[in-house]
N, C-alpha and C positions, 0 to 999 in steps of 0.2 A: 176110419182108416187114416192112418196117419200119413203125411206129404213127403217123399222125400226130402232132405235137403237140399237140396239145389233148385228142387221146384221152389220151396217153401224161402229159400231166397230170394229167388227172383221174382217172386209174388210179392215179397216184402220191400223190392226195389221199387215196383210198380206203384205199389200204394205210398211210399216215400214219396215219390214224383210226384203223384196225382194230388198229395197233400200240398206240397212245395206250390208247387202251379196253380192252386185256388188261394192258397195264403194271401200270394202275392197279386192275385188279379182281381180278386173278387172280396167286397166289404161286407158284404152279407149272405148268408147261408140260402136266402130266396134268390139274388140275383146268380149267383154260380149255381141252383137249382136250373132255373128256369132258361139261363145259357146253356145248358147242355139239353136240356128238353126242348128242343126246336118243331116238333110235333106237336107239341100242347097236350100229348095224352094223361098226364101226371107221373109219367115213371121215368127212370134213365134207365136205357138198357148198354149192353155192350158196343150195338150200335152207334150210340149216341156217343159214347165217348170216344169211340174210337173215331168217328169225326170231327169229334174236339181237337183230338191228341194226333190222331193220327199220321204225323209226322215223326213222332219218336221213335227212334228205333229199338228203346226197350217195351214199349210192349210188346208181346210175345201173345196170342189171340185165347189161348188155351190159358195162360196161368191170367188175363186180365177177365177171362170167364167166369174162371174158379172164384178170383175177388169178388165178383159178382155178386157169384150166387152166396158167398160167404155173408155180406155185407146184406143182402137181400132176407127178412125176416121171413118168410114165408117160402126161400128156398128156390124161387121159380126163375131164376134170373133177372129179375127189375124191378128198380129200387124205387118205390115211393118217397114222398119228399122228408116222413118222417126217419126214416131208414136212411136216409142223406147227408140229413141233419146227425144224426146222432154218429155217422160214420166221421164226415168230415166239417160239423158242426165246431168243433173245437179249435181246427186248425186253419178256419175263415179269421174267427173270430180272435185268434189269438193274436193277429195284427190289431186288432184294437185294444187300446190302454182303457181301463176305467177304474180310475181309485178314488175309492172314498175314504174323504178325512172324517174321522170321530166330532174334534172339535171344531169345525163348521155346522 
């Protein structure tokens, strides 16, 4: 089933945010893991971040749900640390530069 619009945006703002906000805080995909897992169970649920975040007034409880369970491999709503990585793996890490020169 396909999203409305306007859900399907404001799902898309959400996760814009949640990217933006780890970029900037967090140098490694373990330590912004492990800041939002404050249980130690190994998973983040909605829970969790919604007491990370939970000051923002664009989350919205239903569409940061639906990210959830989108982002969650197994559907059930909470995301292992692999499932984490691979969501917001790329936009930790893109604050960090690493180039390699050939002729060195």
């Amino acid at each position: 089933m396909q999203q409305p619009k306007l859900i399907e945006d404001r799902i898309n703002l959400i996760e814009t945010t949640i990217k933006k906000k780890f970029s900037s805080a967090y140098e490694t995909v373990r330590k912004a893991f492990l800041a939002l897992d404050t249980d130690f169970d190994g998973y983040i649920t909605l829970e969790d971040i919604l007491r990370h975040f939970g000051s923002d007034k664009n989350l919205i409880y239903e569409d940061l749900k639906k990210l959830i369970v989108d982002k969650d491999s197994k559907k059930i709503g909470r995301i292992n640390y692999q499932d984490f990585s691979r969501w917001l793996g790329s936009s930790i890490h893109m604050s960090e530069g690493f180039y390699f020169r050939h002729d060195s």
